[in-house]
MIFI-657738 format. One record per residue (C-alpha): residue in one letter; x, y, z; residue number from 0. Coordinates in steps of 0.5 Angstrom, whole numbers, padded with zeros to 4 digits. Example, Ala and Ser with C-alpha at 12.3 -4.5 7.8 and 13.67 -1.06 7.14 Angstrom:
 sese     x     y     z kolfi
    A  0025 -0009  0016     0
    S  0027 -0002  0014     1
***
This chain:
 sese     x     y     z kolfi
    X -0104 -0063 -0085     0
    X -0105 -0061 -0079     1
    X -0103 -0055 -0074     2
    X -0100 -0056 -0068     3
    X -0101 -0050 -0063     4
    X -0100 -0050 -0056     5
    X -0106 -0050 -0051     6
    X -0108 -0044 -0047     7
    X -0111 -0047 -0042     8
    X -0114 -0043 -0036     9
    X -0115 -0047 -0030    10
    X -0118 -0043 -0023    11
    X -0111 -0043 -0018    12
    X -0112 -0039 -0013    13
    X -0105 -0038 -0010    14
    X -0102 -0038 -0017    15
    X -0107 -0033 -0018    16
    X -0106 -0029 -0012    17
    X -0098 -0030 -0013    18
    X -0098 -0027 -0020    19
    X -0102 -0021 -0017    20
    X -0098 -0019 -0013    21
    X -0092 -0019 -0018    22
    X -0095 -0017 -0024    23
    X -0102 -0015 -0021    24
    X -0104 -0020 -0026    25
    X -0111 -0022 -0022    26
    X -0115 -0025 -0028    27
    X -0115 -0033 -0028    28
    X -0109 -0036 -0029    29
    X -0106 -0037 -0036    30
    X -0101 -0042 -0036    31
    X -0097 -0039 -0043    32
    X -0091 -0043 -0047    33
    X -0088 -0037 -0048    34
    X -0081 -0035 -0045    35
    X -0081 -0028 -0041    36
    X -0079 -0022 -0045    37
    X -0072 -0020 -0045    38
    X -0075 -0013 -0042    39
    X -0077 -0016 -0036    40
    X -0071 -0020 -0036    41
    X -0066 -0014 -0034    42
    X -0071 -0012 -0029    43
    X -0070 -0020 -0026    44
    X -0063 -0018 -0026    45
    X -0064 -0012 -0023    46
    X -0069 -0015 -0017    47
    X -0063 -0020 -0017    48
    X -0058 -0015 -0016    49
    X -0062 -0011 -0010    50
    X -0063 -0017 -0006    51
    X -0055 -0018 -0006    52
    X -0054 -0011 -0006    53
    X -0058 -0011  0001    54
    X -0056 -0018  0003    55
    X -0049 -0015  0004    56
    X -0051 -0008  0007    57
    X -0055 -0012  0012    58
    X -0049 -0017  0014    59
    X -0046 -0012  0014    60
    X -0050 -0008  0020    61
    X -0051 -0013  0024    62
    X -0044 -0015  0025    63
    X -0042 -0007  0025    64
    X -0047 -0006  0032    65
    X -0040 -0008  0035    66
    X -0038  0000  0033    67
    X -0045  0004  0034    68
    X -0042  0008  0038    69
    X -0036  0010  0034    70
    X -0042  0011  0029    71
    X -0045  0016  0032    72
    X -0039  0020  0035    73
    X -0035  0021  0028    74
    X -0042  0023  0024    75
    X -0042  0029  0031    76
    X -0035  0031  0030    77
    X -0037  0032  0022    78
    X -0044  0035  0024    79
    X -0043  0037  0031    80
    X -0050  0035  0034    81
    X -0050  0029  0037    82
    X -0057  0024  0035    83
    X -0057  0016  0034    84
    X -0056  0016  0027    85
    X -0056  0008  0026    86
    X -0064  0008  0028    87
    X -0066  0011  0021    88
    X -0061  0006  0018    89
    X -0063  0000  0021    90
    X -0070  0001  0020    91
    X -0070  0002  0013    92
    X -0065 -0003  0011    93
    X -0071 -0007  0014    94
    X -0077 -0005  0011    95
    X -0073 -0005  0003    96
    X -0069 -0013  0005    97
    X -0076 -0015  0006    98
    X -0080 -0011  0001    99
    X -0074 -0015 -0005   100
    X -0073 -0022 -0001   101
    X -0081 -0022 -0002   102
    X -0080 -0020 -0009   103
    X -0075 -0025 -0010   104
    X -0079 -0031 -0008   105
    X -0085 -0029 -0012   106
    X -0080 -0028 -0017   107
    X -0077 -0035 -0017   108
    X -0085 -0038 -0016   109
    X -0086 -0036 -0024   110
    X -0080 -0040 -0026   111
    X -0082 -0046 -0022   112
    X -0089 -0045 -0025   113
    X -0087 -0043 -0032   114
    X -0090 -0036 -0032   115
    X -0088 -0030 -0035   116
    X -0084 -0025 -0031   117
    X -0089 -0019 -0031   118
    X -0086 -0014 -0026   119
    X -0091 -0009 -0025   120
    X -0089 -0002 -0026   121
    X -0090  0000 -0019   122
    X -0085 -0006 -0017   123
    X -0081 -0003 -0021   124
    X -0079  0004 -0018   125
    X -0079  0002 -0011   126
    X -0074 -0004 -0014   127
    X -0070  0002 -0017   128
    X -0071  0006 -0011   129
    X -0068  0001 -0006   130
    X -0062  0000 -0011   131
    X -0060  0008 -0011   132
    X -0062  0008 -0003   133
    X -0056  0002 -0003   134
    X -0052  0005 -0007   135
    X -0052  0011 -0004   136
    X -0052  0008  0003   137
    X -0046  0004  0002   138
    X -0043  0011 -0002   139
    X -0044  0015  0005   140
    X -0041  0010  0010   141
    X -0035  0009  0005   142
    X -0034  0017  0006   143
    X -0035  0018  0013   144
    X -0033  0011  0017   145
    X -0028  0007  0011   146
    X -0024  0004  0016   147
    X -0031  0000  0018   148
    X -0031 -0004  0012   149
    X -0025 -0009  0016   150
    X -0030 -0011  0020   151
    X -0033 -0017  0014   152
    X -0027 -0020  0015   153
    X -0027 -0020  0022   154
    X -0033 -0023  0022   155
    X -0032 -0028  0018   156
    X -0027 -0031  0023   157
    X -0034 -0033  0027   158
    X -0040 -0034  0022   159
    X -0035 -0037  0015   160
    X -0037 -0044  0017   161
    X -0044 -0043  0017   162
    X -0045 -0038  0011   163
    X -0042 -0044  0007   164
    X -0047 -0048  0009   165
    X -0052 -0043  0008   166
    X -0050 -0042  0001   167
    X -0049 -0048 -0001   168
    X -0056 -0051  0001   169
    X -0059 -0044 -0004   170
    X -0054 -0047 -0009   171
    X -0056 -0053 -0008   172
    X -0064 -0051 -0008   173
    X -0063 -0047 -0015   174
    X -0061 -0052 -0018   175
    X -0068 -0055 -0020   176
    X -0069 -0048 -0023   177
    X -0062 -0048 -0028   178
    X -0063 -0055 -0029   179
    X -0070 -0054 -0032   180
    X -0067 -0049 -0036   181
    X -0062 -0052 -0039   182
    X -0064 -0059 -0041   183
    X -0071 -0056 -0045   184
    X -0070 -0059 -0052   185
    X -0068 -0052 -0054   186
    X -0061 -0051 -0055   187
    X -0058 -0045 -0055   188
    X -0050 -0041 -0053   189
    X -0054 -0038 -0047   190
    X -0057 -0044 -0044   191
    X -0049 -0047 -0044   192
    X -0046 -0042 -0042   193
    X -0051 -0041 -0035   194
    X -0050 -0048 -0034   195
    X -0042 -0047 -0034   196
    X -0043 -0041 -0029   197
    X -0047 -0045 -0024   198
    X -0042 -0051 -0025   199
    X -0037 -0046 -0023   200
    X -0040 -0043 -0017   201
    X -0042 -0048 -0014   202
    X -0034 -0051 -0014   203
    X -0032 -0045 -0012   204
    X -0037 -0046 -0006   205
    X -0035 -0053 -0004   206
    X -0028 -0050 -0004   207
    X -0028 -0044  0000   208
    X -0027 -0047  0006   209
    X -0020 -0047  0004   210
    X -0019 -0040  0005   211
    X -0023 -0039  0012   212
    X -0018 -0037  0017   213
    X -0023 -0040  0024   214
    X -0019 -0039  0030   215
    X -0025 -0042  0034   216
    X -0023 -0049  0030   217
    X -0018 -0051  0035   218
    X -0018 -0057  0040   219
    X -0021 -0054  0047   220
    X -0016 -0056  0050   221
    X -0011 -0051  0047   222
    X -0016 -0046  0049   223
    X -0013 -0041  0054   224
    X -0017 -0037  0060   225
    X -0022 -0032  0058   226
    X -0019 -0025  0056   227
    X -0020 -0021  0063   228
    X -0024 -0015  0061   229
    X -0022 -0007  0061   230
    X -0029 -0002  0062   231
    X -0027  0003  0057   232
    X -0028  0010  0060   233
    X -0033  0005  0065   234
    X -0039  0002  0062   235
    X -0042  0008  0058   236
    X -0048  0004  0056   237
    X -0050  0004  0064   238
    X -0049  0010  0066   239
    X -0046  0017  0063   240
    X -0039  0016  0060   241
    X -0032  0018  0064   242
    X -0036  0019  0072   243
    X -0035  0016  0078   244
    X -0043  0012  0077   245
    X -0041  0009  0071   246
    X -0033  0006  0073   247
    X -0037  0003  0079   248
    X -0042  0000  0074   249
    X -0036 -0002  0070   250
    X -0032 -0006  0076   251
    X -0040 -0008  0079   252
    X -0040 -0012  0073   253
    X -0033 -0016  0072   254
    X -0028 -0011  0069   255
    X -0021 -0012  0072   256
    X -0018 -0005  0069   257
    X -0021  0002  0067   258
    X -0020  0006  0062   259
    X -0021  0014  0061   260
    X -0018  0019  0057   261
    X -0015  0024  0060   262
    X -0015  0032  0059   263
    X -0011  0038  0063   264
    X -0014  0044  0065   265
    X -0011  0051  0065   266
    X -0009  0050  0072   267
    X -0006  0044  0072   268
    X -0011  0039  0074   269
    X -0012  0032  0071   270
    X -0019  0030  0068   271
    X -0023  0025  0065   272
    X -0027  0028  0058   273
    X -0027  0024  0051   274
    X -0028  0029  0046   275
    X -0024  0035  0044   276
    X -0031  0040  0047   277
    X -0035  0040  0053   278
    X -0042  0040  0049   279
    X -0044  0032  0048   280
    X -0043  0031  0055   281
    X -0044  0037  0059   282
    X -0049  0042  0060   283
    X -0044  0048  0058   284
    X -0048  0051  0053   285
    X -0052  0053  0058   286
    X -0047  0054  0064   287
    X -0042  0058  0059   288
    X -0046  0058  0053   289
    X -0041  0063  0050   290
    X -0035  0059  0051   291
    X -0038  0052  0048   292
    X -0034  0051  0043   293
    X -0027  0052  0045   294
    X -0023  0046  0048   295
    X -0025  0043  0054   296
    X -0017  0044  0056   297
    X -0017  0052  0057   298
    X -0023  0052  0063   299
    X -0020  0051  0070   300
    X -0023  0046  0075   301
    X -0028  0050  0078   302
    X -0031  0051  0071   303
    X -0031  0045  0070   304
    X -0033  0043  0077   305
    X -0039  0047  0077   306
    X -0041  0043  0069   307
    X -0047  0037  0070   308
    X -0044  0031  0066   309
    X -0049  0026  0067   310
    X -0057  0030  0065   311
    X -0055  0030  0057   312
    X -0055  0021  0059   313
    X -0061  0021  0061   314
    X -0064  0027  0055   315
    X -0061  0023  0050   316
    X -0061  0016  0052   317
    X -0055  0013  0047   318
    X -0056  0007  0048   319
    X -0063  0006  0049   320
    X -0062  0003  0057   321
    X -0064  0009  0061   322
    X -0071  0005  0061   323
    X -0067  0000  0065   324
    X -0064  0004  0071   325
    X -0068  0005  0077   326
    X -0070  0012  0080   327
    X -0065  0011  0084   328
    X -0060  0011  0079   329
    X -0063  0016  0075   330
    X -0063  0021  0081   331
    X -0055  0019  0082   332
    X -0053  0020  0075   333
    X -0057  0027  0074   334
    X -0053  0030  0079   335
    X -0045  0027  0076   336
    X -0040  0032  0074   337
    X -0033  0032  0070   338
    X -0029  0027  0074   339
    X -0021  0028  0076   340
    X -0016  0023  0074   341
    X -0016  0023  0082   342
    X -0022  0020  0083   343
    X -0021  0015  0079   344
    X -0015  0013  0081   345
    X -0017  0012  0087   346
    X -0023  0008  0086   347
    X -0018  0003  0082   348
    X -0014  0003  0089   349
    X -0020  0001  0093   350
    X -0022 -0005  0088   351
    X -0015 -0007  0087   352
    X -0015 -0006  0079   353
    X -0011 -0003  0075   354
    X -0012  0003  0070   355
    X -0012  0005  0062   356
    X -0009  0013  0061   357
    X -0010  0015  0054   358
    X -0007  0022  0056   359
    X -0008  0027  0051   360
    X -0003  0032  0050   361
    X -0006  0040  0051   362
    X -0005  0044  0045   363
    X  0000  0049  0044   364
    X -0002  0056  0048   365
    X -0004  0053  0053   366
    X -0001  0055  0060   367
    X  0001  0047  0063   368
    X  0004  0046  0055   369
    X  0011  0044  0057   370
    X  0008  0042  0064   371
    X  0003  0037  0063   372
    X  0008  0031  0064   373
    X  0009  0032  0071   374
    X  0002  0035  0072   375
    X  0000  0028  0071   376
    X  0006  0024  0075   377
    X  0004  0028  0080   378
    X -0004  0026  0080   379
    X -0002  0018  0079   380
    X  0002  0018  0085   381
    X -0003  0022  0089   382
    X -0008  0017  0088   383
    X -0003  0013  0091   384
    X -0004  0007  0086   385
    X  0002  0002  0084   386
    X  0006  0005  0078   387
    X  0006 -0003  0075   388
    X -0002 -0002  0074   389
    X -0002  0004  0071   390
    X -0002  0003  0063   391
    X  0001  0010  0060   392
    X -0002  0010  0052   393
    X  0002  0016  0049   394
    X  0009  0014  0045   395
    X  0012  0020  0047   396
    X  0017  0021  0054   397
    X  0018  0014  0054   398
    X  0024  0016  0058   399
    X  0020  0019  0062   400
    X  0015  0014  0065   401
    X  0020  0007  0066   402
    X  0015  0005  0072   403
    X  0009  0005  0068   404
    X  0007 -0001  0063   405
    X  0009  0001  0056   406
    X  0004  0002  0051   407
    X  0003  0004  0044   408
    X -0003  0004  0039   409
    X  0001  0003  0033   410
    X  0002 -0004  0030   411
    X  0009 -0005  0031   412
    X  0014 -0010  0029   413
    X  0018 -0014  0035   414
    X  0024 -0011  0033   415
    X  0021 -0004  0035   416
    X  0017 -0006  0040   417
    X  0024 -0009  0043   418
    X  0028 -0002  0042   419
    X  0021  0002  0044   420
    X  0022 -0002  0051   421
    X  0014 -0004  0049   422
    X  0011 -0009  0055   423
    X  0004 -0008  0051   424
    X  0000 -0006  0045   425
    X -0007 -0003  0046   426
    X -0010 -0004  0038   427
    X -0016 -0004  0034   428
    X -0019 -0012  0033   429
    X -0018 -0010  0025   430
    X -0011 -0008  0026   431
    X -0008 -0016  0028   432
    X -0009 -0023  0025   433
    X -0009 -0029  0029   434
    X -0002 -0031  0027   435
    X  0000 -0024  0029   436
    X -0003 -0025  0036   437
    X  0001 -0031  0036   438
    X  0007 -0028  0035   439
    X  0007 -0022  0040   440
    X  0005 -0026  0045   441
    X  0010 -0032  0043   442
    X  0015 -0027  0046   443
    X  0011 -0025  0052   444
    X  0009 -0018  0049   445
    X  0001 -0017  0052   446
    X -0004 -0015  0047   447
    X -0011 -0011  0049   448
    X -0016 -0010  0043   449
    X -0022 -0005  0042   450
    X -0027 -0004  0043   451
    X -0030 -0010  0044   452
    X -0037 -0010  0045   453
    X -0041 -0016  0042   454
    X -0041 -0024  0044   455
    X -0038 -0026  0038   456
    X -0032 -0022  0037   457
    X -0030 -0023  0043   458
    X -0030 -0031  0043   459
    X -0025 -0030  0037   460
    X -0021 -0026  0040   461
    X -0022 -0031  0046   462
    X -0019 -0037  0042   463
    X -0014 -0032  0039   464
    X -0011 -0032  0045   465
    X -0012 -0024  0046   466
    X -0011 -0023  0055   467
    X -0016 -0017  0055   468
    X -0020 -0013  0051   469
    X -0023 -0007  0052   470
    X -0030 -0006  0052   471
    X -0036  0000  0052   472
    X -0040 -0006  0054   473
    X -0037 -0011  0061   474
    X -0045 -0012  0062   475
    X -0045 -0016  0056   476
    X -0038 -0020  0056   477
    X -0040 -0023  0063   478
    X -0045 -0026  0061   479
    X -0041 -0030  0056   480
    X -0038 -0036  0060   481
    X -0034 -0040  0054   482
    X -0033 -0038  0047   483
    X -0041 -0038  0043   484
    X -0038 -0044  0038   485
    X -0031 -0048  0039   486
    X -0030 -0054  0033   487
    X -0024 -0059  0033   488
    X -0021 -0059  0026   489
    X -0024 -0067  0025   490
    X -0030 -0065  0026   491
    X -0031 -0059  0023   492
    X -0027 -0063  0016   493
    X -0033 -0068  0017   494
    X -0038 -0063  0016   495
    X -0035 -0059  0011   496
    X -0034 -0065  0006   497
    X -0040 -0068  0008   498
    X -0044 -0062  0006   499
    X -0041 -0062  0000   500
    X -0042 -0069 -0001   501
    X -0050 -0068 -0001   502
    X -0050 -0062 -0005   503
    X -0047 -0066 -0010   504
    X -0051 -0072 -0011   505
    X -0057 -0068 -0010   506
    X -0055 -0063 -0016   507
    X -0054 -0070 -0020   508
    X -0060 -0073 -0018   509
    X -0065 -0066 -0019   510
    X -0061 -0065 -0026   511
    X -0062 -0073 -0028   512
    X -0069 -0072 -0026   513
    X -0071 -0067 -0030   514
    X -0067 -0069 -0036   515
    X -0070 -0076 -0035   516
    X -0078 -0072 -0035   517
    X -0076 -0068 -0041   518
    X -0074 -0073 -0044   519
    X -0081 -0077 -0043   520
    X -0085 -0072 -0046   521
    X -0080 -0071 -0052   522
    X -0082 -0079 -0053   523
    X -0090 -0077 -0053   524
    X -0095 -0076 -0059   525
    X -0095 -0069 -0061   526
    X -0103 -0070 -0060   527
    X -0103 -0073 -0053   528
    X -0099 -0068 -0051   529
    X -0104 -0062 -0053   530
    X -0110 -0066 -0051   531
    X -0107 -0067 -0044   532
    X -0106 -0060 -0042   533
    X -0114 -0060 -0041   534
    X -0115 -0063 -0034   535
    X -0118 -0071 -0035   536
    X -0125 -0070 -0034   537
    X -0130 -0075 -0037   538
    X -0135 -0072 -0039   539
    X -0140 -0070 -0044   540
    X -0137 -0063 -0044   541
    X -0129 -0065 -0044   542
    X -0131 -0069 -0051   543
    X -0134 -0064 -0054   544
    X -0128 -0059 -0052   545
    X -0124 -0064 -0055   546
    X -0128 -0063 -0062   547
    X -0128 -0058 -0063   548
    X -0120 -0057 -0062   549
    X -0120 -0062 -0067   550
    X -0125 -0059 -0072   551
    X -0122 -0052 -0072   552
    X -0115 -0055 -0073   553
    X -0117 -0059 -0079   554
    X -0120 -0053 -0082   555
    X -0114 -0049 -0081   556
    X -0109 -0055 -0084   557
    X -0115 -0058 -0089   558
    X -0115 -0055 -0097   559
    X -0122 -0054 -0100   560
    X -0121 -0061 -0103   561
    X -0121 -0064 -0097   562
    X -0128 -0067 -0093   563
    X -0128 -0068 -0086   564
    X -0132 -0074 -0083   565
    X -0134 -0075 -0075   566
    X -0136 -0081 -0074   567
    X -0138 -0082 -0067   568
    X -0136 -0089 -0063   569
    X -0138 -0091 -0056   570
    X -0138 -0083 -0055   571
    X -0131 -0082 -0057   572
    X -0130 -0076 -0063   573
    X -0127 -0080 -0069   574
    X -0125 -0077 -0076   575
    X -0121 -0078 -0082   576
    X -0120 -0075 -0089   577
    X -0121 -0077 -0096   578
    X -0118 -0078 -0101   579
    X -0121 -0073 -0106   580
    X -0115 -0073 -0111   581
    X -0108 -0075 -0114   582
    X -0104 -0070 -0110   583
    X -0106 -0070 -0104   584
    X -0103 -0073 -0097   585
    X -0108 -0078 -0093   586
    X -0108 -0078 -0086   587
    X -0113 -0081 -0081   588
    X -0112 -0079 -0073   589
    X -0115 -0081 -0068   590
    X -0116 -0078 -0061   591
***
């Protein structure tokens, strides 16, 4: 009887070569083996594929979180207290390791288009597990510091859901030659079931998602309401050092309706403009006062704070890598800020006919103006001489106190404690309210402010949200965005999402059909021809002796001591037979 064993062909394929060098560092020629890849290197497929979702989502999730940089690095100070960009290590090694696996991946999937073993090289492997632990540990770390950030994702799909669905549903829809190859093969088993079950879910779940996107830009452009006027928070800090008199005239240069500043009290009594609880980040009092760096920025006077440059640690740390963009002029001007003055700003508002944004913070207890504060900034907004109706007030304290000022509070309230807190606006973050939300307060006539807003795509869904006004770090950005990036009527967006669907599915049932109907041809073909065929079709005196040998090893091996092997050569052609030399013994005769 004769043996059948599957060919070991070599053949001289340079990309495949090169391919299966990089991923396995397997440079010899190319061995097309039968032989399934072992389940070691399988777990180690999983766990490639694993770190490339992982850093897919770690990606996505930086990119849409640029939008906050700033709150980034201004939490890790307060945690640390040195300021530095620390999104600048992050990003640059989320790109080294999402190229490194993406590259990794492909290669990956190359082997299995071709048939070839997954053999990992052991070097590949450590920097697979030193990617997934950096992930790990990354995702851990933001989680730690910045949790509240991960409610960015589902703000950002708002904007980007209708265009992952299609993306993801054209890598389903490009897996499927890979799965369908799978699982027709003539081998049956539990495992190949139940990565077809798998699949199939999928990919249903995929053509169905759109059901649960919550799109405010699909809409008919005539429902569109006018662009959200934009409020420069704490100026336009990008261009120029945060809460000075450069940076609110860079913010109203560049289309801001409104300022916002945040509003400290000194030890005698007077309003100015400062961010954090300290002077350090944004002032050179380490210098100036070094013993006194640390305390609250609210127990120095006026002359102290007069005589504190707050523009130099702008153009030495650059926080937003715009410093190269300002002219010599601008650079010289901004060196020479110091602390502003509720006063100062005010009355620049007065000049611009533009309103203005008070997040006054209360000074802490022992502190000389403690009961008086109130008053103590009564007295600078009336100074400044700018309309009470202009001026927003943010603290939900004193309301009694404050009844010709717009009422404002950053908590979500209901309506019915908007309407018994006598609340005109709210001023909260994009993640604390839903486009229906929206919808309801301004139904009933309550403004709505959202911060910060900073990047084109938040702001175009909170312009077909409806949102009035947005705060933002970056007015400069938001002038440049005329009309909302994308707008879709709800027809047209239903034509595309089914169409989609439709394709990926005929396309799915062709590939699975093709492949079930090229196993099915070879499953049909002679045991021999099949074997034979694996040798590349040369006619030659070479290829025939090749051929003749493999048949005269195999019948050695299949062949008793009783049996006789005869070649006849016809027409250049091999031809053997077997002889009968006994009773018991089968007779065959194969021709090639």
């Amino acid at each position: 009887m004769v043996k059948h064993q599957p060919l070991q062909v070599y053949e001289k394929q340079v990309l495949v070569s090169f391919i299966t060098g990089i991923y396995g560092c397997r440079w010899k020629r190319y061995q097309r083996s039968q032989d399934d890849s072992s389940k070691w290197e399988c777990s180690w497929f999983i766990i490639l594929c694993s770190s490339f979702l992982l850093l897919l989502f770690w990606a996505y999730f930086w990119l849409v979180a640029q939008n906050d940089f700033d709150e980034f690095n201004w939490s890790v100070y307060n945690r640390c207290g040195e300021w530095r960009d620390e999104t600048i290590p992050i990003l640059a090694s989320t790109t080294v390791g999402f190229s490194y696996i993406s590259v990794l991946m492909i290669l990956a999937f190359f082997h299995i288009s071709l048939g070839q073993q997954l053999n990992l090289y052991w070097l590949h492997k450590v920097g697979v597990l030193a990617t997934l632990l950096t992930t790990i540990s990354g995702v851990v770390s933001v989680d730690d510091i910045w949790a509240d950030e991960w409610d960015v994702l589902l703000v950002s799909l708002q904007s980007t859901a209708p265009f992952l669905h299609i993306g993801a549903l054209t890598t389903v829809t490009a897996l499927s030659w890979l799965v369908a190859g799978y699982v027709v093969r003539r081998e049956r088993s539990n495992f190949q079931m139940m990565v077809l079950i798998a699949y199939v879910i999928i990919l249903m779940a995929l053509c169905l998602a759109p059901l649960s996107f919550s799109c405010p830009c699909v809409m008919d452009s005539r429902s569109l309401k006018p662009r959200p006027e934009v409020i420069g928070r704490r100026g336009a800090p990008m261009l120029a050092p945060e809460n000075t008199m450069v940076s609110f005239n860079r913010a109203l240069q560049h289309g801001a309706s409104s300022l916002e500043a945040d509003v400290t009290l000194s030890v005698d009594g007077v309003p100015f403009l400062m961010r954090d609880r300290t002077l350090r980040r944004t002032t050179d009092v380490s210098t100036v006062f070094s013993d006194r760096q640390h305390d609250d920025a609210a127990f120095f006077n006026w002359t102290e704070l007069r005589s504190l440059n707050a523009g130099r640690w702008f153009l030495e740390k650059d926080p937003y890598w715009t410093v190269e963009t300002l002219t010599g002029r601008d650079r010289s001007r901004i060196s020479n800020q110091t602390v502003c003055s509720l006063l100062e700003m005010l009355r620049l508002a007065v000049r611009a006919n533009s309103s203005a944004l008070l997040n006054v913070r209360r000074p802490p207890a022992g502190h000389p103006r403690y009961r008086s504060w109130f008053t103590d900034t009564m007295w600078a907004v009336q100074k400044a001489g700018i309309s009470q109706k202009r001026v927003t007030w943010t603290p939900d304290t004193d309301r009694g106190r404050v009844r010709g000022f717009q009422q404002t509070t950053n908590e979500k309230l209901s309506m019915a404690e908007i309407k018994q807190r006598g609340i005109t606006s709210l001023t909260l973050h994009y993640s604390k309210a839903t486009h229906r939300e929206i919808e309801e307060y301004l139904a009933n006539n309550v403004s709505v402010t959202v911060y910060p807003v900073n990047e084109p795509w938040l702001y175009s869904v909170l312009w077909c949200s409806g949102v009035p006004s947005v705060s933002s770090d970056a007015p400069q950005v938001l002038r440049k965005v005329p009309s909302p990036i994308w707008l879709m009527s709800q027809n047209a967006y239903s034509f595309i999402w089914i169409a989609s669907d439709l394709v990926s599915l005929a396309v799915v049932i062709g590939i699975f059909s093709f492949q079930k109907w090229r196993v099915s041809g070879m499953q049909n073909c002679n045991p021999e021809q099949i074997m034979l065929s694996a040798v590349p079709h040369r006619s030659n005196r070479d290829v025939n002796l090749m051929k003749e040998k493999l048949i005269v090893s195999e019948l050695n091996n299949g062949l008793s001591s009783t049996e006789e092997l005869s070649l006849y050569p016809e027409n250049g052609n091999p031809r053997y037979c077997h002889r009968d030399l006994g009773p018991s013994f089968h007779k065959e005769q194969i021709e090639c």
